[in-house]
C-alpha positions, 0 to 999 in steps of 0.5 A: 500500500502506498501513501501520497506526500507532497512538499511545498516550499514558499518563500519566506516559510519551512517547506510543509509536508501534506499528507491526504485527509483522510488518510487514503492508501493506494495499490500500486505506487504508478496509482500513487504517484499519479494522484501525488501530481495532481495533488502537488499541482491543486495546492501550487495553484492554490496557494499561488491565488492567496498571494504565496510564492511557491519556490519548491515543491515535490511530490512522491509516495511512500510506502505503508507497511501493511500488517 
């Protein structure tokens, strides 16, 4: 099972890790980190419209031992 992480980094801030929630996990990491993108994208352009200027940001999945 595969989690999404995104990082963004703004200027002027620490870079923050969001994670999905709640908390979704996916079956092929491929699944992951096409959903990973997506998100990456949605929160550059929302934080772009509030005014924020994103420097950096990268989107990945991590894998989610499964007991």
């Amino acid at each position: 099972m595969w989690k999404v992480l995104v990082v963004i980094c703004m200027l002027g801030y620490d870079c923050t890790t969001f994670q999905q929630s709640p908390m979704q996990y996916y079956h092929s990491y491929d699944e992951c980190v096409s959903i990973a993108i997506e998100k990456e994208k949605l929160l550059i352009n929302s934080y772009t419209k509030h005014g924020y200027y994103v420097t950096d940001s990268k989107s990945d999945c991590e894998q989610y031992p499964v007991t």
